[in-house]
C-alpha positions as CSV (number, residue, x, y, z in Angstrom):
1,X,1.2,9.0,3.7
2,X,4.0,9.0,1.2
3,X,7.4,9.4,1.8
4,X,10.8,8.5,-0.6
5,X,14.0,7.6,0.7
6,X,17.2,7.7,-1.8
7,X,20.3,5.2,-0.9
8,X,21.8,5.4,-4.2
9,X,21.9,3.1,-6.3
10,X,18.6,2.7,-4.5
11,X,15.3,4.7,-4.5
12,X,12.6,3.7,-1.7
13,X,9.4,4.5,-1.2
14,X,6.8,3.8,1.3
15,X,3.0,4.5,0.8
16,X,0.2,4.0,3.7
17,X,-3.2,4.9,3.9
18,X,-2.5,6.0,7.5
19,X,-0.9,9.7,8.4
20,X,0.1,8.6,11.6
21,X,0.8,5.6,14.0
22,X,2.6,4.4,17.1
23,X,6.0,2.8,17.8
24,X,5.2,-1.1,17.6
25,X,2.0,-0.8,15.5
26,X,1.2,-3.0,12.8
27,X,0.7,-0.7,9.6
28,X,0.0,-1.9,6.1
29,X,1.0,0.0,3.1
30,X,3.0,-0.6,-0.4
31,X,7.0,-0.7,-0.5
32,X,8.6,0.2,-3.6
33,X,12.6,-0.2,-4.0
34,X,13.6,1.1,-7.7
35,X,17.6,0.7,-8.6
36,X,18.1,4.3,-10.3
37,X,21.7,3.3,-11.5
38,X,22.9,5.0,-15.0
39,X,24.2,1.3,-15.6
């Protein structure tokens, strides 16, 4: 699963392997914040 999240300045994004999962699970996957400020 992907999924992108814009806060700006901020851009984040969250990749797992898994499509789905339950409230309180542990889950492991990648999280990338990028600052997509002009300055």
């Amino acid at each position: 699963m992907r999924s992108v999240f814009f806060q700006n300045p901020l851009e984040y994004q969250i990749q797992t392997d898994n499509e789905e999962w339950n409230q309180g699970d542990s889950i492991q996957g990648r999280l990338r914040v990028r600052n997509i400020s002009a300055e």
